[in-house]
C-alpha positions as CSV (number, residue, x, y, z in Angstrom):
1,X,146.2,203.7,-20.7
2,X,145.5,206.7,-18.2
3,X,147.6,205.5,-15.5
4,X,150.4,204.4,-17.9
5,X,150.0,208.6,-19.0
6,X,149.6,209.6,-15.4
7,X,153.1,207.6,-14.9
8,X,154.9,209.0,-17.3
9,X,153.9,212.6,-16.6
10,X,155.1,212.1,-12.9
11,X,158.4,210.4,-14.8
12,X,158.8,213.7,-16.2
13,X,157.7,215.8,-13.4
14,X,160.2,213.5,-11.4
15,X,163.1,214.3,-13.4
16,X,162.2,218.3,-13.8
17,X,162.7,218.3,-9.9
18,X,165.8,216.2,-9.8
19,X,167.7,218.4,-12.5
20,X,166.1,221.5,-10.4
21,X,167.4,220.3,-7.2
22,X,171.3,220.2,-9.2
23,X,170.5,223.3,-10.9
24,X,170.3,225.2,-7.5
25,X,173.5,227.1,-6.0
26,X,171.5,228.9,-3.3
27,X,171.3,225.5,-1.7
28,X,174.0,223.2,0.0
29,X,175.1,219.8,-0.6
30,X,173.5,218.6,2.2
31,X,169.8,220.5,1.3
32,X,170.4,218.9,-1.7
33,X,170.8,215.5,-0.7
34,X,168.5,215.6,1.8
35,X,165.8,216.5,-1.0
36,X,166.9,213.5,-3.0
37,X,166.5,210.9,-0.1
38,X,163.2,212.2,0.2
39,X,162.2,211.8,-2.8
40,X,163.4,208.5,-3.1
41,X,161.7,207.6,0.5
42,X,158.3,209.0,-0.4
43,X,158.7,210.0,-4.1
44,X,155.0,211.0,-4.8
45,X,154.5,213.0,-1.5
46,X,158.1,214.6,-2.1
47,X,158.3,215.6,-5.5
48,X,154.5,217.6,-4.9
49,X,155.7,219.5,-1.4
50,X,158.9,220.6,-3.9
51,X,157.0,222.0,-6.3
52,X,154.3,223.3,-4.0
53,X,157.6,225.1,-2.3
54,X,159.7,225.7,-5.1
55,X,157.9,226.4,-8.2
56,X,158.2,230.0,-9.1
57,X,162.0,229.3,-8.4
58,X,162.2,226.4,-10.5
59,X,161.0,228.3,-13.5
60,X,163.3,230.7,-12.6
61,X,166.0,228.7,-13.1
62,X,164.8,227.2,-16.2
63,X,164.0,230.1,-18.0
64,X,167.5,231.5,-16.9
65,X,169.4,228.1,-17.8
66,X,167.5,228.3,-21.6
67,X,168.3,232.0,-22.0
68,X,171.9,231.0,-21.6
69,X,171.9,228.1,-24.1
70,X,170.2,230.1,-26.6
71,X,172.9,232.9,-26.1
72,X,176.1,230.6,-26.4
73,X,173.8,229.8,-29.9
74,X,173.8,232.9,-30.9
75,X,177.3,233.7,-29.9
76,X,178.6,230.6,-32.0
77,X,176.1,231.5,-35.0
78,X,177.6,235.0,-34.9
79,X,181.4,233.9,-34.6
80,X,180.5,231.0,-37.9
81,X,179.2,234.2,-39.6
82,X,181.9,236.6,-39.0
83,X,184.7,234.6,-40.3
84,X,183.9,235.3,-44.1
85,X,186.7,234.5,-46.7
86,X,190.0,234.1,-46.0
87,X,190.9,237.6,-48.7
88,X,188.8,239.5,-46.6
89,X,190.0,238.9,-42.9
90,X,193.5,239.3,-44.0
91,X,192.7,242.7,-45.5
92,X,190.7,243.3,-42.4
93,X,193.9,242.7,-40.6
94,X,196.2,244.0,-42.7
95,X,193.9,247.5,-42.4
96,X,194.3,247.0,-38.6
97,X,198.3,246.4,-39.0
98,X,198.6,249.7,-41.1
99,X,196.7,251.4,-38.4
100,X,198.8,250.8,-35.6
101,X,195.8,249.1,-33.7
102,X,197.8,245.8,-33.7
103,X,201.9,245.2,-34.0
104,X,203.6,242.7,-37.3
105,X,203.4,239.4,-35.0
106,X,199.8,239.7,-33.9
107,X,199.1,240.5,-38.0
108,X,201.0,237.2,-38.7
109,X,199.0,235.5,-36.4
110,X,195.5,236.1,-37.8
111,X,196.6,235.5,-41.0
112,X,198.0,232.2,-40.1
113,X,194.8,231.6,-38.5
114,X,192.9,233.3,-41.7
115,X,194.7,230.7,-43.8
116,X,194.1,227.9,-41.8
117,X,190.1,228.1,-41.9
């Protein structure tokens, strides 16, 4: 049972380091490539010499790469939210129109698009 554990924990430690590798653009193709060969050559030896070398960087990248996700989140949660009734975002632009910020065709637009959701 420990060794079966002990496997799968270097499975997953295995894959964090592959997706790493990909992850990197300071890093060329070949660097890249040459990381994967050796990990495929000597995968034990290589995947602990990456992370003895690249750890701070990896989570790095990781915490950069889950900041992003949870921002696009955010960004479609907000745009769900912001769409509201149909009334309301033609009065919106109908308030814009009568404003000057926005011309007739750009009004029939958002109501078209207003309409459509």
């Amino acid at each position: 049972m420990l060794i079966f554990f002990a496997f799968v924990i270097w499975l997953w430690i295995l894959f964090g380091v592959i997706a790493d590798i990909f992850r990197r653009h300071d890093k060329g193709g070949f660097a890249k490539v040459l990381w994967i060969v050796i990990l495929i050559v000597a995968p034990f030896l290589g995947v602990f010499v990456y992370l003895i070398l690249y750890h701070q960087g990896m989570a790095e990248r990781t915490a950069k790469q889950q900041a992003a996700a949870q921002e696009q989140i955010d960004d479609y949660v907000r745009s769900l939210g912001t769409q509201g009734d149909p009334t309301e975002q033609i009065a919106k632009a109908k308030a814009l129109l009568d404003a000057g910020t926005i011309d007739q065709a750009e009004f029939e637009q958002m109501k078209k698009k207003a309409l459509a959701s």
